[in-house]
N, CA, C and O atoms as a GROMACS GRO file, in nm:
protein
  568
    1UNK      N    1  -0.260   3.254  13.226
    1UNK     CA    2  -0.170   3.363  13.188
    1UNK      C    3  -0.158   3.462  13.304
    1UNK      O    4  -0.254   3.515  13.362
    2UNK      N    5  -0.019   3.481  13.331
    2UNK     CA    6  -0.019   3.565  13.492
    2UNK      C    7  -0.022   3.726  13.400
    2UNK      O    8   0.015   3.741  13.284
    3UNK      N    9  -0.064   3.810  13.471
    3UNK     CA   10  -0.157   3.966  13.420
    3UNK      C   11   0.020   4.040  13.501
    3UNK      O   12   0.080   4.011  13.604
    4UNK      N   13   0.049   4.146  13.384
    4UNK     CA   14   0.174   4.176  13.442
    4UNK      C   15   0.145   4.340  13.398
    4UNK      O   16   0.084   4.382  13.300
    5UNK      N   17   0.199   4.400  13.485
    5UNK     CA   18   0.204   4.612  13.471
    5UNK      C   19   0.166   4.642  13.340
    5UNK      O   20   0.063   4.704  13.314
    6UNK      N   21   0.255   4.595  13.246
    6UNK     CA   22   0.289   4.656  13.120
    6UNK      C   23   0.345   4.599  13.021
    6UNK      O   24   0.440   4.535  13.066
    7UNK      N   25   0.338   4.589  12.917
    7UNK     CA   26   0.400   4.506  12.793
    7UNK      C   27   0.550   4.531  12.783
    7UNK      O   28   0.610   4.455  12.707
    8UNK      N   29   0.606   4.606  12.833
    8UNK     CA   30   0.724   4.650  12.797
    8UNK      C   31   0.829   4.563  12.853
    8UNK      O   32   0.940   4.568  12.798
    9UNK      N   33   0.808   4.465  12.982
    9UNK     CA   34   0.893   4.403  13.035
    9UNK      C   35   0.946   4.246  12.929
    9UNK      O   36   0.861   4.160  12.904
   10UNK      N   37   1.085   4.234  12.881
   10UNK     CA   38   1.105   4.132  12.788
   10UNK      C   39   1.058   3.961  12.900
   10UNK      O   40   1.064   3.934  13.019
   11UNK      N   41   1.023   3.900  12.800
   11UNK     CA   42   0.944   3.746  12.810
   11UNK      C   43   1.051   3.746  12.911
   11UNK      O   44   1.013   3.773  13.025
   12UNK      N   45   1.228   3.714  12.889
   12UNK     CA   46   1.288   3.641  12.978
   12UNK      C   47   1.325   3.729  13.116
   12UNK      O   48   1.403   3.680  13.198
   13UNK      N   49   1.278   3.832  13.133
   13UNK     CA   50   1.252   3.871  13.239
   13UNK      C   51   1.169   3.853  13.339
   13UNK      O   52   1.180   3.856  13.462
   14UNK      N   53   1.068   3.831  13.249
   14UNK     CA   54   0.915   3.830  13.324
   14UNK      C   55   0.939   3.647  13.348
   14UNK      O   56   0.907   3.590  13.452
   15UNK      N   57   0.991   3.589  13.246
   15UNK     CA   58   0.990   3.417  13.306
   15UNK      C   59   1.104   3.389  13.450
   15UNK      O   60   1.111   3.283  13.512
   16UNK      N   61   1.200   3.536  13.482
   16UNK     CA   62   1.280   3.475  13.542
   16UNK      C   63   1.284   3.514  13.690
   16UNK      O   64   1.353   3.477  13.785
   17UNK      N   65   1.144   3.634  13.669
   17UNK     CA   66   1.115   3.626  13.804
   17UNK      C   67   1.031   3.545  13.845
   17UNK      O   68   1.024   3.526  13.966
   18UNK      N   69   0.953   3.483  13.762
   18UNK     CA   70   0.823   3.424  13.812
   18UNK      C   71   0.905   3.260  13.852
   18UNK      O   72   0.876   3.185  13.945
   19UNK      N   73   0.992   3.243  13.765
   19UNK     CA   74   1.028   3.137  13.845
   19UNK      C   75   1.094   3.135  13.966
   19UNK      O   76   1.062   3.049  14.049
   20UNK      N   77   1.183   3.218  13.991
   20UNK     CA   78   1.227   3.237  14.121
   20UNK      C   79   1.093   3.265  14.242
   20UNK      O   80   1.093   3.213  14.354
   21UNK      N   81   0.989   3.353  14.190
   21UNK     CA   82   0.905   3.350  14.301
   21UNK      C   83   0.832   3.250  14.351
   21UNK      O   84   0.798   3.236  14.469
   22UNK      N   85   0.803   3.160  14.235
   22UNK     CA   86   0.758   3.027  14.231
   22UNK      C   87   0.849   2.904  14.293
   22UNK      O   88   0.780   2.816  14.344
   23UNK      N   89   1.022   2.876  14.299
   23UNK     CA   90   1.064   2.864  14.354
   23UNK      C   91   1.060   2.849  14.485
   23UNK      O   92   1.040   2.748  14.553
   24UNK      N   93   1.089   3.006  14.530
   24UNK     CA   94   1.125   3.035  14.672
   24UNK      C   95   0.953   3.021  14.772
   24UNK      O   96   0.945   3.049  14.892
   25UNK      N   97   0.852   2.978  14.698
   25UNK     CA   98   0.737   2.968  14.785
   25UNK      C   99   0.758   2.830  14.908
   25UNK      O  100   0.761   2.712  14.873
   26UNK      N  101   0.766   2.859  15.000
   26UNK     CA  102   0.613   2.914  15.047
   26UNK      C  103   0.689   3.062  15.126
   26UNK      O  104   0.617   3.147  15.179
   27UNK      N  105   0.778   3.070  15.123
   27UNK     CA  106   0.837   3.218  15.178
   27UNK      C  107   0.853   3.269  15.036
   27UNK      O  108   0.856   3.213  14.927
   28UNK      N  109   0.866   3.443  15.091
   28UNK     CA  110   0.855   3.582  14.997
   28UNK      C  111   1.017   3.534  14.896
   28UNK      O  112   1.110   3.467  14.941
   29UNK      N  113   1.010   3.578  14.790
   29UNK     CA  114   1.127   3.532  14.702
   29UNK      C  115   1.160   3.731  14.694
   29UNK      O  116   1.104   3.838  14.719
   30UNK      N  117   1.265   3.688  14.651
   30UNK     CA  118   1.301   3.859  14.642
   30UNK      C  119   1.450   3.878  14.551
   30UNK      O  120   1.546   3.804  14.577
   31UNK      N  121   1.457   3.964  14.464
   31UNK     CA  122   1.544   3.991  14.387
   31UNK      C  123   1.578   4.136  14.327
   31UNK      O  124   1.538   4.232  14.392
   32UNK      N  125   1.643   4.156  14.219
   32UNK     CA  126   1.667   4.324  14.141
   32UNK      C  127   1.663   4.213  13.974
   32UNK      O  128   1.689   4.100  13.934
   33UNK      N  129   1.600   4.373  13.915
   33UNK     CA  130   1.706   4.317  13.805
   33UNK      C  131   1.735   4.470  13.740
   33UNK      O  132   1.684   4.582  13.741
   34UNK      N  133   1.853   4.398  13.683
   34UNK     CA  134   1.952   4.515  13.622
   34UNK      C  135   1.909   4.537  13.477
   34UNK      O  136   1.823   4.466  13.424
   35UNK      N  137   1.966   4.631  13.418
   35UNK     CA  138   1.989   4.698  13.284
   35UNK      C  139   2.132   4.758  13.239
   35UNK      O  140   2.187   4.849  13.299
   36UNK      N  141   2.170   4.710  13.154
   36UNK     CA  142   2.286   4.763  13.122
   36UNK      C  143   2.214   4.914  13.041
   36UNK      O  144   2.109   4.933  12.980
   37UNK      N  145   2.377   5.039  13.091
   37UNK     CA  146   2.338   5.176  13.023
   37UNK      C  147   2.296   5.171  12.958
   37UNK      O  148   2.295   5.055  12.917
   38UNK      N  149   2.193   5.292  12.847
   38UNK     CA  150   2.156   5.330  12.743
   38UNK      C  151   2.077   5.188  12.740
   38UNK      O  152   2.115   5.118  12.646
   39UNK      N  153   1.983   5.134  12.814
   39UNK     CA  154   1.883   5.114  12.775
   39UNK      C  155   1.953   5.012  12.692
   39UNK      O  156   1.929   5.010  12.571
   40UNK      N  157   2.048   4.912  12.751
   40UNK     CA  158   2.111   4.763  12.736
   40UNK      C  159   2.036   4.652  12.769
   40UNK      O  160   1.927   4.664  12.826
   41UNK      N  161   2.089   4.532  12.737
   41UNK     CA  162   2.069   4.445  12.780
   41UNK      C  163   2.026   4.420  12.930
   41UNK      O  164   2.099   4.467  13.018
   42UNK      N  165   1.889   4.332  12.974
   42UNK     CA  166   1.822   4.318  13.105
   42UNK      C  167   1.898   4.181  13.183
   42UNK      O  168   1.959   4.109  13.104
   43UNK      N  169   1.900   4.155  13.275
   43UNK     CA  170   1.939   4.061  13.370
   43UNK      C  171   1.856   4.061  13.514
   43UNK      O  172   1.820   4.166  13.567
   44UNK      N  173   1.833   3.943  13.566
   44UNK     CA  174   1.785   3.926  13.687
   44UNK      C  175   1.850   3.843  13.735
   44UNK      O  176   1.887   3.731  13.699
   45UNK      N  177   1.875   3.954  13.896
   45UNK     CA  178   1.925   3.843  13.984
   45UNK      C  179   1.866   3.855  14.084
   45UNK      O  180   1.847   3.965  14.135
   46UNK      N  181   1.820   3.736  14.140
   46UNK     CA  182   1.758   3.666  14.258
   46UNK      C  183   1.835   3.692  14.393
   46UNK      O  184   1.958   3.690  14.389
   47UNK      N  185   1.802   3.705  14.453
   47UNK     CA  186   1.905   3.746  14.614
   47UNK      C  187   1.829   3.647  14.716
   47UNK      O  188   1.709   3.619  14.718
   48UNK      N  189   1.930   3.600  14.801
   48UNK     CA  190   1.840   3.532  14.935
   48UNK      C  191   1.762   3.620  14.974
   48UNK      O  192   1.776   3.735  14.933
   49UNK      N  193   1.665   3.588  15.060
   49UNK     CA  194   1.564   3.597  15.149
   49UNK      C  195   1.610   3.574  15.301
   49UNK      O  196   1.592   3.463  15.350
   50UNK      N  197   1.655   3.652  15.358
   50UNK     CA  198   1.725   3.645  15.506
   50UNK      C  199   1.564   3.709  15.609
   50UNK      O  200   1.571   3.698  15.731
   51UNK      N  201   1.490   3.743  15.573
   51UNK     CA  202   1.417   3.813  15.680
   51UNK      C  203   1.411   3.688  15.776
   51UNK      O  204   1.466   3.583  15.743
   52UNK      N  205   1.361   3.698  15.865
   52UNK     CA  206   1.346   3.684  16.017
   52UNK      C  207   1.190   3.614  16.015
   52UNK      O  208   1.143   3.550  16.109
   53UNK      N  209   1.116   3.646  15.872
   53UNK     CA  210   0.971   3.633  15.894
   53UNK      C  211   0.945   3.593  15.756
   53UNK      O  212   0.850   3.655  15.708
   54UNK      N  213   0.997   3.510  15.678
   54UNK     CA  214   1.010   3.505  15.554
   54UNK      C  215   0.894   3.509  15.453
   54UNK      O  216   0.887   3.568  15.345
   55UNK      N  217   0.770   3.400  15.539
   55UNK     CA  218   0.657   3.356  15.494
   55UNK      C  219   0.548   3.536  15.469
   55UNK      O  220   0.437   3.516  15.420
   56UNK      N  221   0.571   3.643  15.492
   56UNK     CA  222   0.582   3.749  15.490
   56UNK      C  223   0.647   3.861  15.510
   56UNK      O  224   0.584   3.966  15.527
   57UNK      N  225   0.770   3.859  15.512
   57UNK     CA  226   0.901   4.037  15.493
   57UNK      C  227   0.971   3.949  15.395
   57UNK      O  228   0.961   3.827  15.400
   58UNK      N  229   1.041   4.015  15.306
   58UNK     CA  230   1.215   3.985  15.237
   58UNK      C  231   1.315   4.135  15.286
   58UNK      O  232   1.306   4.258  15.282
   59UNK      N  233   1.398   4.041  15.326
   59UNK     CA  234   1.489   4.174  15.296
   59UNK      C  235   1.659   4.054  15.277
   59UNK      O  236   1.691   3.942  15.316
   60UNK      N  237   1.715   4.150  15.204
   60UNK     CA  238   1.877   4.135  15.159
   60UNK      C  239   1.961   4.110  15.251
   60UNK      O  240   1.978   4.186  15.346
   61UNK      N  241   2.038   3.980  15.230
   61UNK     CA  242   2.154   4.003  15.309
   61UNK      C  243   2.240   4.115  15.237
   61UNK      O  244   2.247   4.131  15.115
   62UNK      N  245   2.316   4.207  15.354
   62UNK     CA  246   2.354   4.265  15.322
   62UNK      C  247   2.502   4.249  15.208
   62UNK      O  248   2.527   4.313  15.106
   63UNK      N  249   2.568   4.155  15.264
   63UNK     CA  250   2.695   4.114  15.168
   63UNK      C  251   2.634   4.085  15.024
   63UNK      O  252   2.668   4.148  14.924
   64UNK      N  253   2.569   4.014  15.024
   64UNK     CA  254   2.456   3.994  14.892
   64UNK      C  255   2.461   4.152  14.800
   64UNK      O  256   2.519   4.177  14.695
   65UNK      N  257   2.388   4.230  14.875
   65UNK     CA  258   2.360   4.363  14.878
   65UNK      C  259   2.515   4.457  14.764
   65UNK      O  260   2.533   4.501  14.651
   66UNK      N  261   2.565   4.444  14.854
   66UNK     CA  262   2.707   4.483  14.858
   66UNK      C  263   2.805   4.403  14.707
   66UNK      O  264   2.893   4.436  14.628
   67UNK      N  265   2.755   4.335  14.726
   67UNK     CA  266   2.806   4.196  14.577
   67UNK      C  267   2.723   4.256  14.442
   67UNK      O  268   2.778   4.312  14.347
   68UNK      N  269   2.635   4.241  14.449
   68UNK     CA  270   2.535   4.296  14.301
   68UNK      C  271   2.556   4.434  14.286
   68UNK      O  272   2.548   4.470  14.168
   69UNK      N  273   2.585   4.545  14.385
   69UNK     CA  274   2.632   4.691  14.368
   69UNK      C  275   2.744   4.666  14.319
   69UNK      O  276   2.750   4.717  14.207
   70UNK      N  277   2.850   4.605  14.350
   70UNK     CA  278   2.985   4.581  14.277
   70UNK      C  279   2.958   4.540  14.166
   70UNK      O  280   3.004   4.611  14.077
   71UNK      N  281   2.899   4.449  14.132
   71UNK     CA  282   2.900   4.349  13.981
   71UNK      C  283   2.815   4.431  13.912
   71UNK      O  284   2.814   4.406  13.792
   72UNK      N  285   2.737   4.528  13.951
   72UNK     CA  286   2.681   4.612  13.848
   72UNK      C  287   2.784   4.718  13.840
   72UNK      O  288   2.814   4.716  13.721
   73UNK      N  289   2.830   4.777  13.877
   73UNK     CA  290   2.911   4.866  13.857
   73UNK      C  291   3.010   4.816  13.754
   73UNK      O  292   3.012   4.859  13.639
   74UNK      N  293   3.084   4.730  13.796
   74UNK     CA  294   3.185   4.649  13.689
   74UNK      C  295   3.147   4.600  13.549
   74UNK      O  296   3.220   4.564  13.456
   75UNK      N  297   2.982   4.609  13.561
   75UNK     CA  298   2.939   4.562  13.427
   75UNK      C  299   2.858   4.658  13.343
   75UNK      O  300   2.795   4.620  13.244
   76UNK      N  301   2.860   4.796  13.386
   76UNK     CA  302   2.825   4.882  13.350
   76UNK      C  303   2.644   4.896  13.338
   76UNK      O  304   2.581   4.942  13.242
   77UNK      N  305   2.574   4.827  13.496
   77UNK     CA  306   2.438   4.824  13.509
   77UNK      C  307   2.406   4.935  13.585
   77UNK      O  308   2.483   5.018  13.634
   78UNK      N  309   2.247   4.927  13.592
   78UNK     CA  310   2.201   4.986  13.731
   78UNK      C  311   2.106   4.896  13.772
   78UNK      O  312   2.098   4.779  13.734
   79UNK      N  313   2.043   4.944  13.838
   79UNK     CA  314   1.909   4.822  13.913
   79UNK      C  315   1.806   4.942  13.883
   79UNK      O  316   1.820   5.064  13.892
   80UNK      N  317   1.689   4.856  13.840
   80UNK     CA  318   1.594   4.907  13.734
   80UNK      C  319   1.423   4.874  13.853
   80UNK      O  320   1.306   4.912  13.842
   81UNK      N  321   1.495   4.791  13.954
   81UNK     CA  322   1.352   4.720  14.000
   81UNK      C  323   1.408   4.633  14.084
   81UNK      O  324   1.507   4.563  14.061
   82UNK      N  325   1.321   4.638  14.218
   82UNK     CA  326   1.323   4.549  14.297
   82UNK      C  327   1.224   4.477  14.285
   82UNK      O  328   1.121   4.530  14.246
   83UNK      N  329   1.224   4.322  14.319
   83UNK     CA  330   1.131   4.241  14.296
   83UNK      C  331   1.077   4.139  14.455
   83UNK      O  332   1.151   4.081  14.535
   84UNK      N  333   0.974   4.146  14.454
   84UNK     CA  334   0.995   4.004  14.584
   84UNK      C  335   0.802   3.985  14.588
   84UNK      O  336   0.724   4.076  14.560
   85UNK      N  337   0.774   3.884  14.617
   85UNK     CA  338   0.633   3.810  14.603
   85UNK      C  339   0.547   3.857  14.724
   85UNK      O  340   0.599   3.944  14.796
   86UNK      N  341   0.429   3.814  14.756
   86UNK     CA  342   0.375   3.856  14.872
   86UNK      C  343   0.318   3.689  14.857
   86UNK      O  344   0.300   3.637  14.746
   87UNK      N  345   0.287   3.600  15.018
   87UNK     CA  346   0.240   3.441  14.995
   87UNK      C  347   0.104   3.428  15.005
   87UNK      O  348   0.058   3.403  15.116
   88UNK      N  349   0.039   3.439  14.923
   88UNK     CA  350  -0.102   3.367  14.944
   88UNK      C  351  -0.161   3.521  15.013
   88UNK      O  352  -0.218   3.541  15.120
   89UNK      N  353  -0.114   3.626  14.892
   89UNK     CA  354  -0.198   3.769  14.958
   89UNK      C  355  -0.180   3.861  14.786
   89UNK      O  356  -0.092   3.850  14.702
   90UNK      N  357  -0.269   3.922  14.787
   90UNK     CA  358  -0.265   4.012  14.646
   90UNK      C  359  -0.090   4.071  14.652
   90UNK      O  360  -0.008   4.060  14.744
   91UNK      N  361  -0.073   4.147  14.491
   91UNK     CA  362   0.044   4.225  14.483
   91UNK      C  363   0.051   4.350  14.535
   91UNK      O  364   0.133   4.423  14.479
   92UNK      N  365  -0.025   4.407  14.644
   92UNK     CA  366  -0.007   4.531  14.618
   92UNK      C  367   0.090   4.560  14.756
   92UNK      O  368   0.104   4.491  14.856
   93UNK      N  369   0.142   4.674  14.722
   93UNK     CA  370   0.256   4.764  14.784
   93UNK      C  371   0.179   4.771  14.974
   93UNK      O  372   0.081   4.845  14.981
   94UNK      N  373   0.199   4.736  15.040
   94UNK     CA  374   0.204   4.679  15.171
   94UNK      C  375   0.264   4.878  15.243
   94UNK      O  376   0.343   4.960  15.196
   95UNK      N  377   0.163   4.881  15.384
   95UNK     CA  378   0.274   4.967  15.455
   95UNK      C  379   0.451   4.926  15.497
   95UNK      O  380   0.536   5.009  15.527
   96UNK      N  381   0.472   4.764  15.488
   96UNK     CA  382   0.590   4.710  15.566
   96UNK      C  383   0.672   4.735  15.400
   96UNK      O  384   0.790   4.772  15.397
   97UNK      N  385   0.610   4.713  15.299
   97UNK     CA  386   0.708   4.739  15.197
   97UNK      C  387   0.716   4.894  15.181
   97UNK      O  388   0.806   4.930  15.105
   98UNK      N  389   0.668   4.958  15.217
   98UNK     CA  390   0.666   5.106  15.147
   98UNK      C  391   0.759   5.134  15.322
   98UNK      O  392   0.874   5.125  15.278
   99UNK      N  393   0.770   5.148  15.407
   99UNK     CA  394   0.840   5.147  15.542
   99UNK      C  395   1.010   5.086  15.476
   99UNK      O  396   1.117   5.130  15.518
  100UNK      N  397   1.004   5.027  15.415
  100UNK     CA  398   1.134   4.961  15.338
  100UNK      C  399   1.192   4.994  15.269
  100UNK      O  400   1.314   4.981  15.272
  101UNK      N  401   1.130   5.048  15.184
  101UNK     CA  402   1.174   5.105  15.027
  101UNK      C  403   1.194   5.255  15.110
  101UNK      O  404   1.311   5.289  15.101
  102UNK      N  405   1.100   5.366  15.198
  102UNK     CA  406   1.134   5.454  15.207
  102UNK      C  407   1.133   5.480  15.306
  102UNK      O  408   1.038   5.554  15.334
  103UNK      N  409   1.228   5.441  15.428
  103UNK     CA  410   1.175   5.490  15.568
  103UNK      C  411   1.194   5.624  15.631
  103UNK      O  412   1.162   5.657  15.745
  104UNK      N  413   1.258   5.704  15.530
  104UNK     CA  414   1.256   5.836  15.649
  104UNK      C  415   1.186   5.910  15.542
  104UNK      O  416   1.214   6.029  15.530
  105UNK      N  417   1.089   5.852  15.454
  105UNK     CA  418   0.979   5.920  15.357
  105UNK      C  419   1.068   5.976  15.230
  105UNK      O  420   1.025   6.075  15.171
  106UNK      N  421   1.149   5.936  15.200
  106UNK     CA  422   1.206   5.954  15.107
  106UNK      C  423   1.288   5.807  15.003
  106UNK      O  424   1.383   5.753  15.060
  107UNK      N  425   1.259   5.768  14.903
  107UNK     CA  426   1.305   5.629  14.832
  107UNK      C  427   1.441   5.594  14.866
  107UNK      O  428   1.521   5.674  14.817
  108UNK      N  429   1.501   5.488  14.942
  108UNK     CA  430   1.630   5.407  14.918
  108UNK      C  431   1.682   5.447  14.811
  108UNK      O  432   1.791   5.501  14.792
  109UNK      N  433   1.581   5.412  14.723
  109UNK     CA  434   1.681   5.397  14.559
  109UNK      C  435   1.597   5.473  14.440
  109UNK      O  436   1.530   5.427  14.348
  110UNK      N  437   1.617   5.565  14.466
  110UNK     CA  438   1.548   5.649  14.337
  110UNK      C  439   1.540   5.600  14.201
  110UNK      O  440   1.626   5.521  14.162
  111UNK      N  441   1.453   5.635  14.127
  111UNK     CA  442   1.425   5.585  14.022
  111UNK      C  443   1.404   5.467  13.962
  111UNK      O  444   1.382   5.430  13.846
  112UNK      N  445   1.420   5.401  14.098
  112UNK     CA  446   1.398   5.202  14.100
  112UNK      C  447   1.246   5.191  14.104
  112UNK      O  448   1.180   5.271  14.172
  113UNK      N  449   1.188   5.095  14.032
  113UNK     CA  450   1.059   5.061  14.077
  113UNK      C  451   1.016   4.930  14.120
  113UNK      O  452   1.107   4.848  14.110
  114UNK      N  453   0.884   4.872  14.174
  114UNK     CA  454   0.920   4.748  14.264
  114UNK      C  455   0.794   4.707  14.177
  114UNK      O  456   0.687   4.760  14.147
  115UNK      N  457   0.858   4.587  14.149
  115UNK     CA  458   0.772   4.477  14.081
  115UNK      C  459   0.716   4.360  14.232
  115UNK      O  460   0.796   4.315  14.314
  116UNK      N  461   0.573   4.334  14.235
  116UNK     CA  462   0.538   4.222  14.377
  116UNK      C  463   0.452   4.130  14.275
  116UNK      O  464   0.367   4.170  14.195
  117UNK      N  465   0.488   4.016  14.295
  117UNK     CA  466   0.398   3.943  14.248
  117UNK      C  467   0.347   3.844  14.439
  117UNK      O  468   0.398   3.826  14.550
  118UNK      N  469   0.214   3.810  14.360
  118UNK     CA  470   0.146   3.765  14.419
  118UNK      C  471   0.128   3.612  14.398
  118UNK      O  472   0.048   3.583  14.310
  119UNK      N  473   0.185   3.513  14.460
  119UNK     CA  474   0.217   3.382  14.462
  119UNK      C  475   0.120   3.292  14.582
  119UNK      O  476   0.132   3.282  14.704
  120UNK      N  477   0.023   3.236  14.486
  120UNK     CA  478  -0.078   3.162  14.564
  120UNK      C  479  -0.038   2.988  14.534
  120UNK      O  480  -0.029   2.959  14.414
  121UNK      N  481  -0.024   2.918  14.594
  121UNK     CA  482  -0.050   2.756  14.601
  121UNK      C  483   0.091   2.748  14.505
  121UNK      O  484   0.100   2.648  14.434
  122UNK      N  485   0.174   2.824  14.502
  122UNK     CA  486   0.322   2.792  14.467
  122UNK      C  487   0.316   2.824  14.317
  122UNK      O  488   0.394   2.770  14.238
  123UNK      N  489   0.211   2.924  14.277
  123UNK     CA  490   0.218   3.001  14.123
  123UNK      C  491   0.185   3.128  14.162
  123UNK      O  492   0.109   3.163  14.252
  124UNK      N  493   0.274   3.217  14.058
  124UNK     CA  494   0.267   3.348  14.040
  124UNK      C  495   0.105   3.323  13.954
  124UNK      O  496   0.069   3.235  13.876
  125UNK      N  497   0.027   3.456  14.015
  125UNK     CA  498  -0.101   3.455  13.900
  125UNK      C  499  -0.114   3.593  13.853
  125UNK      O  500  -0.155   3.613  13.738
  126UNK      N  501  -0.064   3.747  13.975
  126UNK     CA  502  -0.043   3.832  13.909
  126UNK      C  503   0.050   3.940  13.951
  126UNK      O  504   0.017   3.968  14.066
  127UNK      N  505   0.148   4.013  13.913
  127UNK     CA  506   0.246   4.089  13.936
  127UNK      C  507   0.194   4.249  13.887
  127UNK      O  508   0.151   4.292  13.780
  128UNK      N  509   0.217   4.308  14.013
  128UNK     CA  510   0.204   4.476  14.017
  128UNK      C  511   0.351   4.548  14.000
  128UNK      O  512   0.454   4.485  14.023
  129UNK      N  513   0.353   4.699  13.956
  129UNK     CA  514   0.470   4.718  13.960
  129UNK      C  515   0.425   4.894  14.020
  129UNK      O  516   0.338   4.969  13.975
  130UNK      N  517   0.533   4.918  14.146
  130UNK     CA  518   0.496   5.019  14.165
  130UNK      C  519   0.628   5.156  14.171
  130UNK      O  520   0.747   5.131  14.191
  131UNK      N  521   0.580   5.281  14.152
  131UNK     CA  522   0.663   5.415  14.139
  131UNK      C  523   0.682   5.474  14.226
  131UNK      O  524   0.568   5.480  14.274
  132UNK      N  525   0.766   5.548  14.314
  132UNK     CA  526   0.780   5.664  14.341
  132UNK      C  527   0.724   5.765  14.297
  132UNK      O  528   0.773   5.795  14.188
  133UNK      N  529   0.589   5.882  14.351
  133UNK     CA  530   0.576   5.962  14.285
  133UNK      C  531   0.463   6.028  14.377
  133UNK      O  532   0.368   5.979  14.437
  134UNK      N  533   0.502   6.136  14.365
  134UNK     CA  534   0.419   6.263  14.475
  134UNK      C  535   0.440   6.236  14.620
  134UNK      O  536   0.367   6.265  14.714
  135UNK      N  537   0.564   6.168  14.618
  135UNK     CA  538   0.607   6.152  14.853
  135UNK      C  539   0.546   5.990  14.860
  135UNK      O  540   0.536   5.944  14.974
  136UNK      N  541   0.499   5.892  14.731
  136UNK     CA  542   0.410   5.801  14.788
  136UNK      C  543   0.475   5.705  14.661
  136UNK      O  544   0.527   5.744  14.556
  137UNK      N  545   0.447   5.541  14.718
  137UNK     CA  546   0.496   5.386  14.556
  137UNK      C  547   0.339   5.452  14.533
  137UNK      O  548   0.261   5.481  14.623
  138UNK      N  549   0.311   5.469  14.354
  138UNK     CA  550   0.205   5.473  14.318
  138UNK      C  551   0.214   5.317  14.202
  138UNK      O  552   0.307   5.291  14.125
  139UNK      N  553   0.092   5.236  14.224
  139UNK     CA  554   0.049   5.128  14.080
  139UNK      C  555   0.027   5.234  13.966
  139UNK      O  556  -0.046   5.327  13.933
  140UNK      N  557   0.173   5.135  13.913
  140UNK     CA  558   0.186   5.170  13.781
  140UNK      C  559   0.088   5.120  13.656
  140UNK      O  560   0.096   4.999  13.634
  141UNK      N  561  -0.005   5.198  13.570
  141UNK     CA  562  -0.088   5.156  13.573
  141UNK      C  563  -0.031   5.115  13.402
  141UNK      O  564   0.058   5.183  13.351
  142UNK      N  565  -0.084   5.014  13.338
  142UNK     CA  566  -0.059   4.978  13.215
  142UNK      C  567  -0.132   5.028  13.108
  142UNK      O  568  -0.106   4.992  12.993
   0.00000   0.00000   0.00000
């Protein structure tokens, strides 16, 4: 049983990242997932993996990027969470991810929080989820 933040995340969320991270091994898998307003209906979508260094960074192609900001908008979402694995290393929030999420010390995306799971021998075993909070991603603790 993979150990996840908090009970609150629905089964087919939690199954649809773990398969994508499980998937995209032996490189970092990386995705968002959305929420429709008022606390709607959840969705995950998976995004390529373009880094340069895959087997450790993810980052977005940008058109990608640019595509899911549109299709959430049109569908009346937001992005609730970024997601992407770390390979054959614990979940926790990395200086290269926190350099990412906030590089001039302030969050990309406010109020987003980042789910990492930790993907050993091509299985997720446990997923962290971390906050924005006091200038710093704090583990969100369950």
């Amino acid at each position: 049983m993979i150990r996840w933040p908090e009970p609150g995340w629905p089964q087919g969320v939690r199954d649809a990242v773990v398969r994508h991270l499980e998937a995209s091994y032996p490189h970092e898998g990386c995705g968002v997932v959305l929420r429709a307003r008022d606390e709607g209906a959840w969705r995950v979508r998976p995004l390529r993996n373009v880094s340069i260094s895959p087997r450790t960074a993810y980052a977005f192609a940008p058109e990608e990027w640019l595509a899911v900001s549109l299709e959430a908008d049109a569908r009346g979402e937001r992005v609730v969470c970024v997601f992407h694995s770390h390979v054959e290393a614990p979940a926790t929030f990395s200086l290269e991810d926190s350099l990412r999420a906030a590089p001039e010390g302030l969050p990309l995306l406010p109020g987003v929080s980042y789910l990492i799971g930790s993907v050993h021998r091509g299985c997720v075993t446990c997923v962290s989820e971390y906050e924005w909070e006091g200038g710093v991603f704090r583990l969100r603790e369950a």
